[in-house]
C-alpha positions as CSV (number, residue, x, y, z in Angstrom):
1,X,-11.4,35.3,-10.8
2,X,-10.1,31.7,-12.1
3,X,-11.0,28.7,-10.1
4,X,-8.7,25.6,-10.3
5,X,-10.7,22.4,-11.1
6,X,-10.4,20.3,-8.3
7,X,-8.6,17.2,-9.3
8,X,-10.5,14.4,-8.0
9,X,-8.5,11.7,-5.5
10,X,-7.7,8.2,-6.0
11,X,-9.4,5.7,-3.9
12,X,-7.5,3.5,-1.5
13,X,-6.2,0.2,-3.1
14,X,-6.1,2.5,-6.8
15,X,-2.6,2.3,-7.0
16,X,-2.1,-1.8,-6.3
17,X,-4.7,-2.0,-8.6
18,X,-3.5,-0.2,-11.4
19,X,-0.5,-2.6,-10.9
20,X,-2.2,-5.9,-10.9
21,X,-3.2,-4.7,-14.5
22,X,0.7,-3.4,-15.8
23,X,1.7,-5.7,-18.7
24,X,5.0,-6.9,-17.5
25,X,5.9,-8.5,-20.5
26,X,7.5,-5.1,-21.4
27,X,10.3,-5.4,-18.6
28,X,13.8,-6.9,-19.3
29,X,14.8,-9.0,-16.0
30,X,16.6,-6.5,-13.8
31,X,13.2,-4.4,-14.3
32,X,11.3,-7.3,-12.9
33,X,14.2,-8.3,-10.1
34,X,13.8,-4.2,-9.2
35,X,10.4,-4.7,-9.0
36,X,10.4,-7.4,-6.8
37,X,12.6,-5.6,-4.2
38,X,10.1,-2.5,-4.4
39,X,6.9,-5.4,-3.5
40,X,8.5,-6.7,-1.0
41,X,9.8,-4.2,0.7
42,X,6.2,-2.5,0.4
43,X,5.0,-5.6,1.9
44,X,7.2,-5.7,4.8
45,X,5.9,-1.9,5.6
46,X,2.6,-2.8,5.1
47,X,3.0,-5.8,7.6
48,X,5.0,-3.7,9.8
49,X,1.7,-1.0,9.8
50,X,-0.8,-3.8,10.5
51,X,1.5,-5.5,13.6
52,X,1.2,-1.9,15.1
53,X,-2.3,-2.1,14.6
54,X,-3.1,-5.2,15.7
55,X,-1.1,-4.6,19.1
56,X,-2.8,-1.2,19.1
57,X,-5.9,-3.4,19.1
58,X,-5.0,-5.8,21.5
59,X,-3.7,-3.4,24.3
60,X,-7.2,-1.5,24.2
61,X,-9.1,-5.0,23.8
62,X,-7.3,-5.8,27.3
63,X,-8.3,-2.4,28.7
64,X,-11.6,-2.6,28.3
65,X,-12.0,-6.5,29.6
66,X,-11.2,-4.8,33.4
């Protein structure tokens, strides 16, 4: 019987790092204005996760004061 090798995971943060590291000398400047949209529209979910948690936070913060 033939076992797959287990292909190991990324850690979190892997992929923002292997950006921070991409030369971007190699795009033209619709690349990079593409990019840009991509970030921030990556940012905006990311800071649309972390309002939910932090109001997730608060609501049981305010529970437990009782």
């Amino acid at each position: 019987m033939f076992e797959e090798e287990a292909v190991p995971r990324r850690g979190r943060g892997a992929a923002l790092s292997e950006l921070e590291k991409e030369d971007l000398e190699v795009y033209g400047v619709v690349e990079l204005e593409e990019r840009i949209e991509a970030l921030t529209a990556e940012i905006a979910r990311t800071q649309a996760r972390l309002d939910k948690k932090r109001s997730g936070r608060s609501a049981a913060d305010s529970l437990f004061k009782l």
